[in-house]
C-alpha positions in Angstrom: 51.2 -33.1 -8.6 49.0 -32.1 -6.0 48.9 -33.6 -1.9 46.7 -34.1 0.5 47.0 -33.5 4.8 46.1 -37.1 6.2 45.8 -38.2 9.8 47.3 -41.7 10.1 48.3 -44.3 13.6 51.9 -45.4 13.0 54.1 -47.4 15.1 56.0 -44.7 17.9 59.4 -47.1 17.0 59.1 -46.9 13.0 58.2 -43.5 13.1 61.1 -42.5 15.4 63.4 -45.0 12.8 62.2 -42.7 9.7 62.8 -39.9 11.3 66.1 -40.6 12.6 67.1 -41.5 8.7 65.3 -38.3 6.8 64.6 -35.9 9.7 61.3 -34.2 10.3 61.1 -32.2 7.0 61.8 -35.1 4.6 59.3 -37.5 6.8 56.3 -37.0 4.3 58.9 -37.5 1.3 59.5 -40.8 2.6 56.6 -42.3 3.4 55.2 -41.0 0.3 57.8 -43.5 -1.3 57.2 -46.1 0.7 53.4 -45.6 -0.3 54.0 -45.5 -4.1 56.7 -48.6 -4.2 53.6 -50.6 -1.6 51.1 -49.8 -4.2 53.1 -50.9 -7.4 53.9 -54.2 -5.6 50.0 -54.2 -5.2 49.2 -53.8 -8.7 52.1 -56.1 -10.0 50.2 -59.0 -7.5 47.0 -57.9 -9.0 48.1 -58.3 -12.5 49.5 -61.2 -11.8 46.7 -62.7 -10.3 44.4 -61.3 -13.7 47.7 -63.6 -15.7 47.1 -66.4 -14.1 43.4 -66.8 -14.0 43.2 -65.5 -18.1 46.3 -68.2 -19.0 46.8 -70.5 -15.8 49.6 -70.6 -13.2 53.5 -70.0 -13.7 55.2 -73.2 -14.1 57.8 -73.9 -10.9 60.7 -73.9 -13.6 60.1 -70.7 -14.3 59.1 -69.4 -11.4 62.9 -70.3 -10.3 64.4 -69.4 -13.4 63.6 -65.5 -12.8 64.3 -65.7 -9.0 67.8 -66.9 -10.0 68.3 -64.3 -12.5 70.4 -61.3 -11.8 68.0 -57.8 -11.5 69.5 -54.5 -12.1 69.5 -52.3 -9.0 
C-alpha cells in the first residue's frame, strides 16, 4: 500500500496525548488508524442512510434490541 506526506492543523493537547501513547515514530501509524476506523463509521452511516431511504426507518424495538446485545471485542 502506498502513503502520502500531508500537512494537517491538529490540536497541540491531542497531539502531545498521541504522542505520549505511541511516541514520535508510531505517530503516523496511529492516526492512520484513527483515519481508517473514522471513515468506516462514515460509510456504515452512509449505508445506513441508503437502508433507510430504499426500505424506511429501523423500528425503535430494534434499534434497542442490538444496542443491548453483547458485541465481540
Amino acid at each position: 500500500m502506498s502513503t502520502t506526506k500531508v500537512s494537517t492543523t491538529l490540536t497541540e493537547e491531542l497531539v502531545l496525548e498521541a504522542k505520549t501513547r505511541v511516541g514520535e515514530r508510531g505517530f503516523s501509524r496511529y492516526l492512520d488508524a484513527a483515519l481508517r476506523r473514522q471513515l468506516q463509521f462514515d460509510r456504515l452511516a452512509d449505508l445506513e442512510h441508503e437502508l433507510e431511504t430504499e426500505f424506511g426507518s429501523i423500528a425503535e424495538a430494534a434499534r434497542r434490541e442490538v444496542a443491548e446485545m453483547e458485541w465481540p471485542s
